[in-house]
C-alpha positions in Angstrom: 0.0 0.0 0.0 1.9 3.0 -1.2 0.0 6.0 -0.2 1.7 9.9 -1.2 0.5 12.6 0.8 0.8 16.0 -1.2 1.9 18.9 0.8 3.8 17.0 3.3 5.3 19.4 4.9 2.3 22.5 5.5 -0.1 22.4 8.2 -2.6 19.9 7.2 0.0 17.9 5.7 1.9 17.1 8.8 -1.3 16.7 10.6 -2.2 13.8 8.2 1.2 12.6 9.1 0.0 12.0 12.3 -3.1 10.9 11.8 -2.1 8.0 9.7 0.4 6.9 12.3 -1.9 6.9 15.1 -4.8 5.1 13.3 -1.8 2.9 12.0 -3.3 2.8 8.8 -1.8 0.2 6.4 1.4 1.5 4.7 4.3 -0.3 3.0 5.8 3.6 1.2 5.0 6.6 1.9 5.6 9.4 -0.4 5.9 12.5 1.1 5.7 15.1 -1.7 6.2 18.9 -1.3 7.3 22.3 -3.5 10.5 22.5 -5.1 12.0 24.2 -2.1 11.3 21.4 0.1 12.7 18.1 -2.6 15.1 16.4 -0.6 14.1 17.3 2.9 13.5 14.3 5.5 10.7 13.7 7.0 9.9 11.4 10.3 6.9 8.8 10.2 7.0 6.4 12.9 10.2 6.5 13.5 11.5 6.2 9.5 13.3 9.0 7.9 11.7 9.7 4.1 12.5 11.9 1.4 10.1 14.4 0.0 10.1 13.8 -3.7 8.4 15.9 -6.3 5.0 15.5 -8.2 6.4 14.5 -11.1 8.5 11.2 -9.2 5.4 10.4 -7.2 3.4 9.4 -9.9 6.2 7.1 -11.7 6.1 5.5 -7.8 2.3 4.7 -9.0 1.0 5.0 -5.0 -2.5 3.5 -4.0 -3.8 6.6 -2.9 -2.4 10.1 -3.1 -3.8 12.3 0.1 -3.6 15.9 -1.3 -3.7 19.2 0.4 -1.3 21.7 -1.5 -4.1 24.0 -2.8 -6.9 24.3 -5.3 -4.4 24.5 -8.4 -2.1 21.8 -7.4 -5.0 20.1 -7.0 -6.5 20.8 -10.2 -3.5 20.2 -12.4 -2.5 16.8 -10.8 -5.4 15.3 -9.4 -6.0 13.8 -12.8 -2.2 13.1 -13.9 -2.7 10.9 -10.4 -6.0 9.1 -11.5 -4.3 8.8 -14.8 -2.1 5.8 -13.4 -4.7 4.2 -11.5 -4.1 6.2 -8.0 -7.1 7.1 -6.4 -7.2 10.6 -5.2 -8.7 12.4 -2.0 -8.9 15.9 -2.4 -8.6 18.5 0.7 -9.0 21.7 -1.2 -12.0 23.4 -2.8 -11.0 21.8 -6.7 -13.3 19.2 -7.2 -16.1 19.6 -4.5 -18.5 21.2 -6.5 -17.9 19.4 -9.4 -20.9 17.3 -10.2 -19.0 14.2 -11.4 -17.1 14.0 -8.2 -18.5 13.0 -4.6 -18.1 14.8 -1.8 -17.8 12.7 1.0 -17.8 12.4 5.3 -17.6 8.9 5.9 -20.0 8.9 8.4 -22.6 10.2 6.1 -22.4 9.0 2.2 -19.1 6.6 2.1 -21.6 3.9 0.7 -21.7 6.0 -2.4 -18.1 5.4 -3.1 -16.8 2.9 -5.9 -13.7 1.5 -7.2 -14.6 4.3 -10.7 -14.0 7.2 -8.2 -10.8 8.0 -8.8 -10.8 11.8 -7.6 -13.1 12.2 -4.1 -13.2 15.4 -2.3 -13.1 15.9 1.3 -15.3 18.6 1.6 -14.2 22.3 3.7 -13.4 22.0 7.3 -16.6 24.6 8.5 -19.2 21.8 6.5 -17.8 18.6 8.1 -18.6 20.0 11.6 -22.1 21.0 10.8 -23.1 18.2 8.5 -21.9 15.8 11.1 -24.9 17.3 13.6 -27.4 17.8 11.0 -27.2 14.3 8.7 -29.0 12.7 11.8 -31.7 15.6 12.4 -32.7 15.6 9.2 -33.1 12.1 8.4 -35.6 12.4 11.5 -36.9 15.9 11.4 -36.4 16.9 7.8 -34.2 20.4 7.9 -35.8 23.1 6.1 -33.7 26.4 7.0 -30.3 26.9 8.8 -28.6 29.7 10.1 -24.8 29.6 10.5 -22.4 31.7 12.2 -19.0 30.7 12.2 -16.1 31.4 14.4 -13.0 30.5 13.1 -9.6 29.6 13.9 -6.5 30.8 12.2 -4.8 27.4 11.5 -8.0 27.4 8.6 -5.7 30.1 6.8 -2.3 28.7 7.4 1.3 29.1 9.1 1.1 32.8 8.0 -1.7 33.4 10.2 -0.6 31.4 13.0 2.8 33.5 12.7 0.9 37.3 12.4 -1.1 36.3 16.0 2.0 35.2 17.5 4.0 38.7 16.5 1.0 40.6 17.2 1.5 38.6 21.0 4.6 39.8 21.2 4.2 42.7 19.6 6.6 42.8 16.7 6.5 43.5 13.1 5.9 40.9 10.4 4.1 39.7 7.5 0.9 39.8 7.7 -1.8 36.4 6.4 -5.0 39.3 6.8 -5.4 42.6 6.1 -6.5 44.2 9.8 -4.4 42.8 13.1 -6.0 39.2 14.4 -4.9 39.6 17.9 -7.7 40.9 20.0 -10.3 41.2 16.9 -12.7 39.5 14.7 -12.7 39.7 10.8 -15.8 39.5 9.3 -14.3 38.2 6.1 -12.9 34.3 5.6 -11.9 33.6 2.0 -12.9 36.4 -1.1 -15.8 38.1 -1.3 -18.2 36.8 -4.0 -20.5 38.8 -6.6 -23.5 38.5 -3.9 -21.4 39.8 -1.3 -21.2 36.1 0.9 -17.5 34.8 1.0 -16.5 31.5 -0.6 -16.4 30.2 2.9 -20.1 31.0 3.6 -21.2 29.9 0.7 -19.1 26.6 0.8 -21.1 26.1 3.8 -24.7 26.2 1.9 -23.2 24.9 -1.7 -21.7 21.6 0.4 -24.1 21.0 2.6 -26.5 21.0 0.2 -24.8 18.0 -2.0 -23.3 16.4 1.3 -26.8 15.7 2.5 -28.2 15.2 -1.1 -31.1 17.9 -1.2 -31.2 21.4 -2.7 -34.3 22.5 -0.5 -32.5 22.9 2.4 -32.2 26.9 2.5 -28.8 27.7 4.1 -27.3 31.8 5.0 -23.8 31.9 6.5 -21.4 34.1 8.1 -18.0 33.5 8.6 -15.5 35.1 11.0 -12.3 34.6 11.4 -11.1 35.2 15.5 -7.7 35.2 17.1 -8.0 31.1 18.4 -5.5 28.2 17.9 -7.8 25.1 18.6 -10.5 24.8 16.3 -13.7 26.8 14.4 -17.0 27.0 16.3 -20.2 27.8 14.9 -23.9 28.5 16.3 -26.5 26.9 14.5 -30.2 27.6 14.2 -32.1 25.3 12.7 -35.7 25.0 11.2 -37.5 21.8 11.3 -40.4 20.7 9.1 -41.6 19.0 12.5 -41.4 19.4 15.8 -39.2 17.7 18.0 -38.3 17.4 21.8 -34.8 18.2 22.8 -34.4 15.1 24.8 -34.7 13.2 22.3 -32.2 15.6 20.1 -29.7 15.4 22.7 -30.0 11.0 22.7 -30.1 10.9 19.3 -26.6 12.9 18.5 -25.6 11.4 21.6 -25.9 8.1 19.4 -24.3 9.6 16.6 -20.9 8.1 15.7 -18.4 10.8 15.3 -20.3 12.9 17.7 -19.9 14.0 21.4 -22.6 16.1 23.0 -21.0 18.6 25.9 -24.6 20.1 27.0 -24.5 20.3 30.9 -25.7 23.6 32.0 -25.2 23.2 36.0 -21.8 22.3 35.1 -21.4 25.1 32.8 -20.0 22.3 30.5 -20.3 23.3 26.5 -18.1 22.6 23.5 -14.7 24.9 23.4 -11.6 25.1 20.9 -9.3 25.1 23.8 -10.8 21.8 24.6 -11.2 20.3 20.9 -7.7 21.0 20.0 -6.0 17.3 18.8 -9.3 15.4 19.1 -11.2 14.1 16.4 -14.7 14.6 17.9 -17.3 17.1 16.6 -18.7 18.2 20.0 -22.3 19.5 20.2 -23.4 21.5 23.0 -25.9 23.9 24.2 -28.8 22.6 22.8 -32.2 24.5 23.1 -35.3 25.3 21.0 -35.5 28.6 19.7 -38.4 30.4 21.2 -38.7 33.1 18.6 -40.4 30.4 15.7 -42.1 26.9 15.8 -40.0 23.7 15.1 -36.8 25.6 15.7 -33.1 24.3 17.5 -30.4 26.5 18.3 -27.1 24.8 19.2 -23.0 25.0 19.2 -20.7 22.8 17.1 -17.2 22.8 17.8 -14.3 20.9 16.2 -10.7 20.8 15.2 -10.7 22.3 11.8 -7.2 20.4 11.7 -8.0 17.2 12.3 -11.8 16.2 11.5 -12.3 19.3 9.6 -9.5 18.3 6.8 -6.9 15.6 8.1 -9.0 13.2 9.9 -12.0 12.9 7.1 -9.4 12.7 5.1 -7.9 9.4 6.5 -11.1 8.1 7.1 -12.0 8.3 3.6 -8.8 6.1 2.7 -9.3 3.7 5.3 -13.6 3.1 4.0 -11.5 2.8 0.6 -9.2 0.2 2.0 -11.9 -1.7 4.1 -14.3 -1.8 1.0 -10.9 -3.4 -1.3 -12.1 -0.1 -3.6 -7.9 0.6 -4.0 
């Protein structure tokens, strides 16, 4: 099982690194591939030194399954050259998820729809995974008509820049800057461009994905995005419309069942989902949990995960491993 992971070497990359070793999933090479300025650097994976090799060398190598996250162009360009020789793809950047002949895929959700012909699959953006995790189940019982989403995002979602500008803006020193406005001790009301309706791409990832994730177009979805000065993971609050009613008991039970899921929702012990807390797990944690007074059949709650991890290397993995279980490589 020779498995290349593309962008070795950036955030995401190193994170599935680490992922793969601890879920010890099944590989006899790994290829690390990076940019041109990073050929020939080592990298450790449990307790072997590799060499990062270049694009061009990790296809002659023919791998199983090629793990990408270096960007929407990378992705683009050599996804296919990949597929080409037989490897199957999985996707972490925004290439391929909207394209209609690719699946778009959370394990936990719509992994049955995979087969040995899909050759590029597409891990869908960090902010979805974490809410379609909580809705899947409450719409397959209460059918979702309408959500509201406000997302509070983490600055590992942009990159090593980002993480660098909060940590000069701690010390207070001059560097270069990932956003346009200081990070430390604000919130920007802007993740990704804007678009011509004057959403983001990240908002509208969040209705465009959910929207093929969960396999129906009616669901009416608005989203904000905002990007805050945290390390651990995004948050959102959620507000949900149902087409019937519900009790929250039996909301809380049923995510409490929900594999992939861990409900935090203790009020007399102030207990609720936090980044701080989420950081290095693999859990989407749900927490306060309450019916929205204001309109009938409606939930408000608070997802929180690690964008790192389930949101992009995690799926990720687990995508391989249904692949691998299934004998679809």
């Amino acid at each position: 099982m020779k498995v290349a992971v593309i962008g070795a070497t950036g955030m995401v990359g190193e994170v599935m690194l680490q992922v793969l070793a601890e879920r010890n999933f099944p590989i006899t090479e790994l290829i690390p591939v990076a940019s041109e300025k990073s050929i020939g650097k080592e990298i450790d994976f449990k307790g072997k030194k590799y060499k990062v090799v270049s694009l061009e060398t990790a296809i002659s190598l023919r791998p199983a399954i090629a793990l990408f996250s270096a960007g929407g162009e990378t992705s683009l360009t050599w996804a296919p050259k990949f597929a080409e020789v037989g490897t199957t793809v999985i996707d972490n950047s925004s290439a391929w998820r909207m394209d209609s002949t690719k699946k778009l895929i959370v394990p936990e959700i719509n992994a049955t729809s995979l087969t040995k012909d899909d050759k590029i699959i597409a891990n869908p953006n960090c902010s979805t995974i974490q809410m379609v995790m909580v809705l899947a189940p409450l719409h397959e019982k209460y059918k979702v008509k309408r959500v509201v989403v406000s997302t509070y995002q983490s600055i590992t979602g942009t990159g090593l820049k980002a993480v660098r500008q909060l940590e000069n803006e701690y010390q207070n020193k001059l560097g270069e800057m990932a956003y346009p406005y200081p990070i430390h001790r604000n919130a920007i009301p802007q993740c990704d461009v804007f678009e011509e309706n004057g959403y983001t791409k990240e908002e509208m990832k969040l209705v465009r994905e959910t929207q093929k994730i969960l396999n129906d177009k009616s669901i009416a979805i608005t989203a904000t995005a905002i990007r805050i000065p945290v390390v651990g993971g995004h948050s959102e609050s959620v507000n949900i419309a149902f087409e019937s009613d519900f009790n929250v008991g039996e909301i809380r039970t049923l995510l409490h069942h929900t594999p992939g899921v861990t409900v935090q929702d203790n009020l007399e012990t102030k207990t609720y989902p936090m980044p701080i807390y989420a950081q290095g797990k693999d859990a989407v944690f749900v927490g306060r949990i309450r019916r929205d007074e204001s309109q009938p059949n409606s939930l408000n709650l608070w997802i929180v995960a690690d964008n790192l991890r389930k949101g992009a290397a995690t799926n990720t993995v687990q995508i391989a491993e249904y692949l691998v279980a299934h004998q679809l490589v």
